[in-house]
C-alpha angles and dihedrals in degrees: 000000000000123000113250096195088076094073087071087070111029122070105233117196118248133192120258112244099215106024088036078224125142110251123177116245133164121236099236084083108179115214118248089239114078116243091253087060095044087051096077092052098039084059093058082065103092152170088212101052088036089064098043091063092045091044088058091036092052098043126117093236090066085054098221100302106261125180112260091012133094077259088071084026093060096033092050093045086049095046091047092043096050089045083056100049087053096055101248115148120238112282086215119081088212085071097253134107101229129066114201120251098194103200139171117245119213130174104183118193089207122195129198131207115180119183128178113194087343089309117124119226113208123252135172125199110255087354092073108353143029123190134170129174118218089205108104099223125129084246154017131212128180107169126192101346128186117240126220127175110228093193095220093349099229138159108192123153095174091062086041083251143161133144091189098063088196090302106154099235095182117147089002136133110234116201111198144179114252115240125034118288109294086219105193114243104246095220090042125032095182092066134045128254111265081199095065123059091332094299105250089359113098118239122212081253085074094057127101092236097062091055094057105049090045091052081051095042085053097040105254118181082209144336122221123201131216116221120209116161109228099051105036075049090227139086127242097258089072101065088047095065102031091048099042124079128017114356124205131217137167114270104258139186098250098031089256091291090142088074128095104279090233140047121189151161137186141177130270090247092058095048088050087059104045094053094046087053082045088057085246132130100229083192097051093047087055084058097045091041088077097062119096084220091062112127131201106276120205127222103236111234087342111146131173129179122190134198118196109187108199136210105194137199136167111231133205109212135183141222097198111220139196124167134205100211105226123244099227121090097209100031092042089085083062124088153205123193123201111193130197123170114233105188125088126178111283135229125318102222087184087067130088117232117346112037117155126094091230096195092207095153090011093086115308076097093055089053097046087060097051085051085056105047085048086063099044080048093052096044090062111125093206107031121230118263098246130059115252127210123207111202123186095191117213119219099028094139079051094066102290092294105165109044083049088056092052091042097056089034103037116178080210120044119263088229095055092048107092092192158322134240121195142209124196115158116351115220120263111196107072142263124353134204083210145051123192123219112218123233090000129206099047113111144357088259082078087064104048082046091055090047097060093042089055090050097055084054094253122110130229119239122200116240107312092206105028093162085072096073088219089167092060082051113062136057093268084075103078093046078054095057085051099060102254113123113245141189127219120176134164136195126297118235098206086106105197104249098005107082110196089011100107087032083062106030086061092054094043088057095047090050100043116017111022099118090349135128089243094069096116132124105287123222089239102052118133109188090179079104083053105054094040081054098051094042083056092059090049095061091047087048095050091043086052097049092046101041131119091233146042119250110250138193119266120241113278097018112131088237102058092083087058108051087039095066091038090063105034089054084049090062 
């Protein structure tokens, strides 16, 4: 991986905002606002207030704040209320502070029945299997399926790769490994190819959804995927509880029929079951899965069927808006645009005793910090030039649904927003030397970002965990796709004074809290990390909203192409 630290010291070329010309431009960018005018809203920014909205999000009477239930109604009347204490106007034209994310609720009851030569093969629901079906039907039937194993089951020219090899996999059942191809570096065995699929980093061909929407592109009658904890980066038990119970997905024209019929998942054990009954090595297919020359492998004899019996509803959502007008004349018609998801999992009625996903760090926390930054924003003596959104999204832990449904709807043109910054799980266990930069290397806000981290006297670590594909997983995503450059950090784990504490703490909260019911504000929590964080966010963003130029991609990032032809057609 690159050193971050070096931005501190190199110019970098951004792109003009007005003239779309390239203008040279350090990366140690001072804010038009003196620091002792910074100072008052920096102070806004604290551990205190960032705990008493976590402390009412999290709460059990907000039930977990799932999409279409009091949980959403309570969250969305707090968020708005709160944009409104703090004088934003309303993020809506319309003169409201929500914008309707109309979605389709399903809770499926799935069955599975696997069969290898006539001979069932044991499942239980959650034990062994999940499996949930987009298409809003009362049912869903898949009867007597082949089944083919798709090693990685990708499809990507750009590495001269394909795991289909023309196969025709119509009316199959792909069973596939879950992240993108570890392909072995040939100097060096130990470590991974950076020249294929990023090397350790995760690509979005790692990503469930991909799976899934190439299983639906080739005509699959279902995909099957195959958990194993280290590198999904999750333990079982996650998929348990985000694929169980009501799902969530965008209103569409065909009721989402055009998707593959089935989504499933099962553990490792099971797979490992299912090949040795099929006469196959699941180890030995892995191995031969990272070769380019892998072809599609049937189960021999190998059947499953599937029923999803649905319970619909048509659900009316909300991203929920508020907006700083800009001071400028010219530069008000620009945006930012700082995101934060507000929605968790729910309660669980089938459990006894405690049975709400309270959300505390994921992402009460997130939301707490957008809160924040609003405030620092609106304490400004002198605004910035440009306007700023705050947008709390609804339906992230559904696949990032509503900031896909902004992004591809936006109540401010895509071409007129400059750039989002994103907030999902603040850290908890102090303060950090470091910050990490999610997904690093992908545009020139990293750099400004990076400025501003050095001169605090802290330093900027790339993605810790880069295998976890973190930037395909959160809402900046979706601006990203779109072409807007987009930030996305999380918290250090160098705790000053504690070393291995944040190390373990992360880890701690993987293992034992990530979509869990256990998710709740720890004794030992310490959100002093989090509000020097957050107060970090809001000096990028004000250097970004009063800046002479626009943020733009970096050479070689997957986005460039995108914001390229956005503004080219703008002009």
């Amino acid at each position: 991986m690159k050193s971050w630290n070096r931005f501190a010291l190199i110019a970098v070329l951004l792109l003009a905002a007005c003239g779309r010309k390239e203008t040279p431009q350090t990366p140690a960018p001072a804010s038009p606002a003196t620091e002792n005018a910074l100072a008052p809203a920096l102070a806004q920014i604290d551990a205190a207030d960032l705990m008493k909205h976590i402390k009412v999000l999290s709460s059990d009477e907000f039930e977990g704040r799932l999409p279409g239930t009091p949980g959403e109604e309570k969250t969305v009347a707090y968020i708005s209320a709160q944009f409104k204490a703090l004088g934003l106007a309303p993020g809506n034209p319309d003169g409201s502070f929500v914008q309707n994310v109309p979605l389709l609720g399903i809770d499926g009851k799935p069955t599975m029945s696997l069969s290898v030569n006539g001979k069932k093969i044991a499942t239980e629901y959650r034990r062994d299997f999940v499996a949930a079906t987009s298409r809003f039907v009362p049912e869903v039937k898949v009867e007597n399926s082949d089944l083919v194993f798709v090693g990685y089951g990708v499809q990507a020219p750009e590495y001269g790769w394909d795991d289909y090899k023309g196969v025709d996999v119509h009316g199959k059942t792909l069973v596939m490994l879950i992240n993108d191809p570890a392909i072995p570096d040939p100097k060096d065995p130990a470590k991974l190819d950076d020249a294929m699929f990023k090397g350790r980093a995760m690509t979005y061909y790692g990503r469930w959804t991909y799976k899934y929407e190439i299983a639906s592109t080739l005509g699959a009658a279902a995909a099957i995927i195959i958990h194993e904890t280290e590198p999904a980066a999750y333990p079982w038990a996650v998929v348990q509880n985000s694929w169980s119970g009501e799902q969530f997905n965008l209103a569409s024209a065909d009721k989402n029929m055009s998707r593959v019929p089935v989504q499933s998942w099962i553990t490792s054990d099971k797979a490992r079951e299912l090949f040795k009954a099929s006469g196959l090595d699941f180890d030995a297919l892995k191995t031969a899965a990272l070769s380019r020359d892998f072809k599609p492998v049937p189960l021999a004899k190998a059947k499953v069927s599937y029923t999803i019996e649905n319970q619909l509803r048509e659900v009316q959502s909300h991203n929920v808006i508020g907006k700083l007008d800009g001071s400028d004349d010219k530069l008000k018609s620009e945006y930012l645009i700082y995101t934060a998801h507000w929605d968790h999992l729910g309660r669980d009625t089938t459990l006894v005793g405690d049975q709400i996903y309270n959300g505390a760090a994921d992402n009460a926390s997130g939301v707490a910090g957008l809160l924040e930054i609003a405030q620092a924003f609106e304490t400004l003596k002198v605004k910035p030039k440009r306007s700023v959104l705050f947008i709390a999204v609804t339906a992230e832990e559904q696949g990032l649904l509503g900031s896909k449904f902004y992004s591809e709807n936006p109540l401010v043109p895509l071409d007129q927003t400059v750039a989002t910054f994103n907030m999902d799980v603040l850290g908890s266990w102090g303060a950090t030397r470091d910050t990490q930069i999610v997904g690093a290397g992908q545009n020139t806000l990293e750099d400004d970002y990076a400025a501003i981290v050095t001169r605090h006297g802290r330093i900027v670590i790339a993605d810790a965990e880069p295998q976890k594909g973190s930037y395909f997983r959160s809402d900046q995503f979706n601006f990203a796709k779109q072409g807007v450059p987009s930030l996305y950090t999380k918290a250090g784990v160098d705790v000053i004074g504690k070393p291995g504490y944040g190390e373990s703490k992360r880890a701690e909260y993987t293992a034992n809290d990530y979509h869990k019911l256990s998710d709740e504000i720890k004794p030992d929590w310490d959100l002093s990390g989090a509000a020097l964080d957050a107060q970090l966010l809001f000096e990028v963003g004000d250097v970004v909203a009063n800046g002479d130029v626009w943020p733009t991609w970096k050479a070689g990032s997957e986005f460039k192409a995108k914001r390229d032809s956005t503004l080219k057609g703008s002009r």
